[in-house]
C-alpha positions in Angstrom: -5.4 20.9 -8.8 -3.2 19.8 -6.0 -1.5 22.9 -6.7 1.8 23.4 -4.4 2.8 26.4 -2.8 -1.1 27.0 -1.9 -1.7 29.8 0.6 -5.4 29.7 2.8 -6.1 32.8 4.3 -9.4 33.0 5.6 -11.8 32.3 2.6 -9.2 33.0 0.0 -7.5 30.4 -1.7 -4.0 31.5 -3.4 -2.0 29.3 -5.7 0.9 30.0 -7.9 4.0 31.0 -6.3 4.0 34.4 -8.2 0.4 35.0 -6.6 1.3 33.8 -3.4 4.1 36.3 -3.5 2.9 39.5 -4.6 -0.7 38.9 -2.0 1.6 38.6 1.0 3.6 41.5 -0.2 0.2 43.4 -0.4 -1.3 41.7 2.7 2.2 43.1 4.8 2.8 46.8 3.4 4.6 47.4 6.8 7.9 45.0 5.5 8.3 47.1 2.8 8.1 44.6 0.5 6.2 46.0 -2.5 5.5 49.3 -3.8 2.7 50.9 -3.0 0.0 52.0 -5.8 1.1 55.3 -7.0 4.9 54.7 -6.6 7.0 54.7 -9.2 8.3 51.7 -8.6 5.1 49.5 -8.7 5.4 48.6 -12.3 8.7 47.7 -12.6 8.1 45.5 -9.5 5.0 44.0 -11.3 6.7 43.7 -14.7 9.8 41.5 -12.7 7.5 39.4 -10.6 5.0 38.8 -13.9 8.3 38.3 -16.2 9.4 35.5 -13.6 6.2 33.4 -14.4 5.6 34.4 -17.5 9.3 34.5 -19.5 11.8 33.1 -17.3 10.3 30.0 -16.0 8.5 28.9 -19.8 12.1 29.8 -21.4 13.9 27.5 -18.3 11.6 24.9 -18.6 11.9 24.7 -22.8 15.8 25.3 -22.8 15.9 22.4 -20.3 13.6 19.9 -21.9 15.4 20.8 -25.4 11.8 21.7 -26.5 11.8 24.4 -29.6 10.2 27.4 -28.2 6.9 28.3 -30.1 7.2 30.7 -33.1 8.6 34.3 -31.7 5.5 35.6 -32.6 3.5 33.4 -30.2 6.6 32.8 -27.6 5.4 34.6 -24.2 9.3 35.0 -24.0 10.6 35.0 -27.3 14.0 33.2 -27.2 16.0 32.4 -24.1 18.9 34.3 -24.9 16.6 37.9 -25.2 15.1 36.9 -22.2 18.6 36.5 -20.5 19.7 39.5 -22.0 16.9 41.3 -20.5 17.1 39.8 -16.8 21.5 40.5 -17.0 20.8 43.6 -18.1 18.2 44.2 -15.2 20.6 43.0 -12.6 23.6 44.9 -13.9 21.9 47.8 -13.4 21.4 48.1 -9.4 21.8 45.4 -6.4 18.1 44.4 -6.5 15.7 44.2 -9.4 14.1 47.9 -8.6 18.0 49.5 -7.9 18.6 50.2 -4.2 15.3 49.1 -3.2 15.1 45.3 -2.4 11.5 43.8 -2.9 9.6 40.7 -2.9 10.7 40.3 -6.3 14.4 39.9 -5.4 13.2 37.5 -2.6 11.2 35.7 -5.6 14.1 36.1 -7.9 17.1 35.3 -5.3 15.6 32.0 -4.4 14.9 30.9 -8.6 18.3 31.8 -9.8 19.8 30.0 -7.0 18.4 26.8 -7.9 18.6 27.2 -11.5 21.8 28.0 -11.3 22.8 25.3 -8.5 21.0 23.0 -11.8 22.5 24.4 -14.2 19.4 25.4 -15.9 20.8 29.4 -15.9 24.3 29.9 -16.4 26.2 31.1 -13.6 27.0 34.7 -15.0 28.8 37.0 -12.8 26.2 39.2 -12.7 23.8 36.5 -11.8 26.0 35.0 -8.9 26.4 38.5 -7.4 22.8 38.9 -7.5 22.6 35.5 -5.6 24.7 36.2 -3.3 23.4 39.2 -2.4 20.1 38.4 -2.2 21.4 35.0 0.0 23.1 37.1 2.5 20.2 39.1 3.9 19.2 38.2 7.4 15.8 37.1 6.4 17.3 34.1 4.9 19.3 33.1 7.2 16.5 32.6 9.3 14.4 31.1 6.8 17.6 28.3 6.4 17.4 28.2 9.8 13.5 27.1 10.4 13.9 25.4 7.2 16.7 22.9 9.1 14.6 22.6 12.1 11.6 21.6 10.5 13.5 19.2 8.6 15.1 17.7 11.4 11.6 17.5 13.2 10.4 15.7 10.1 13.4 13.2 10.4 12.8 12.8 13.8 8.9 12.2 13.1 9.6 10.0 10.0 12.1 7.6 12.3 9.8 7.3 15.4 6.8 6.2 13.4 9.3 3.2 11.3 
C-alpha cells in the first residue's frame, strides 16, 4: 500500500504507526516502555494508544477538513469536543497518560499533539502544552532532534553533491 512508517523485522511486516509503536514497545520490555500483561496498567496503555488511532486522529482529520462527523451512533469518536474532553481530562489527571508512569503512549501522544497543535488542528490548552512540553523535554528526544538534524543535513549534503 506504500504505507509509511513501515517497520521490517525479519519476516514481519508492520505498518501503521500505532502498530509500529505498541510491537517495539513489546519487542523492548527492558525500556520500560509498556506494561507488561498482567499489570494494571496495560489496559489503560492499550485504550490511549488504540484511542489515538481510532478517536483522535478520525475526529482531527474531520474537524480539519470541515467534514460532518458520521451519525454519533456510527462515529468511532463521537464528536470532537467529547473526545477532547476525554484526552484533557486524561492529561489533567497525572504527567503522562498512565500517571507517573511515562510510556510509549506519551511518546506516541507527545509527538501528535505537538504537531497538531504547532497546526493548529488541537487547540493549544494548557493542559495540552504542559503535556507537550513535558513529554519534549525528556532526553530521549533530544537525541532523537539530534539524529533527526544530522540525517537531514546528510540528506542536504547528498541531495547538493548529486545536482
Amino acid at each position: 500500500m506504500g504505507k509509511v512508517p513501515a517497520l521490517r523485522h525479519g519476516d514481519a511486516l508492520i505498518t501503521e504507526q500505532v502498530a509500529i509503536f505498541l510491537y517495539l514497545a513489546d519487542l523492548f520490555p527492558e525500556a520500560g516502555l509498556a506494561p507488561l500483561i498482567g499489570d494494571p496498567l496495560r489496559g489503560p496503555y492499550l485504550r490511549w494508544m488504540i484511542f489515538y488511532a481510532a478517536c483522535f486522529g478520525p475526529a482531527v482529520i474531520d474537524r480539519s477538513t470541515q467534514k460532518d462527523p458520521a451519525p454519533l451512533r456510527m462515529s468511532p469518536y463521537g464528536d470532537y469536543d467529547t473526545m477532547l474532553k476525554t484526552l484533557t481530562d486524561q492529561l489533567a489527571q497525572g504527567p503522562y497518560l498512565l500517571g507517573e508512569r511515562f510510556s510509549a503512549a506519551d511518546v506516541l501522544w507527545g509527538g501528535a499533539l505537538t504537531w497538531t497543535t504547532m497546526f493548529k488542528l488541537v487547540p493549544e490548552l494548557p493542559v495540552i502544552m504542559s503535556y507537550v512540553q513535558r513529554a519534549a523535554s525528556r532526553p530521549a528526544v533530544a537525541r532523537v532532534r539530534a539524529k533527526d538534524a544530522e540525517l537531514t543535513e546528510a540528506h542536504e549534503a547528498a541531495a547538493k553533491s548529486s545536482a
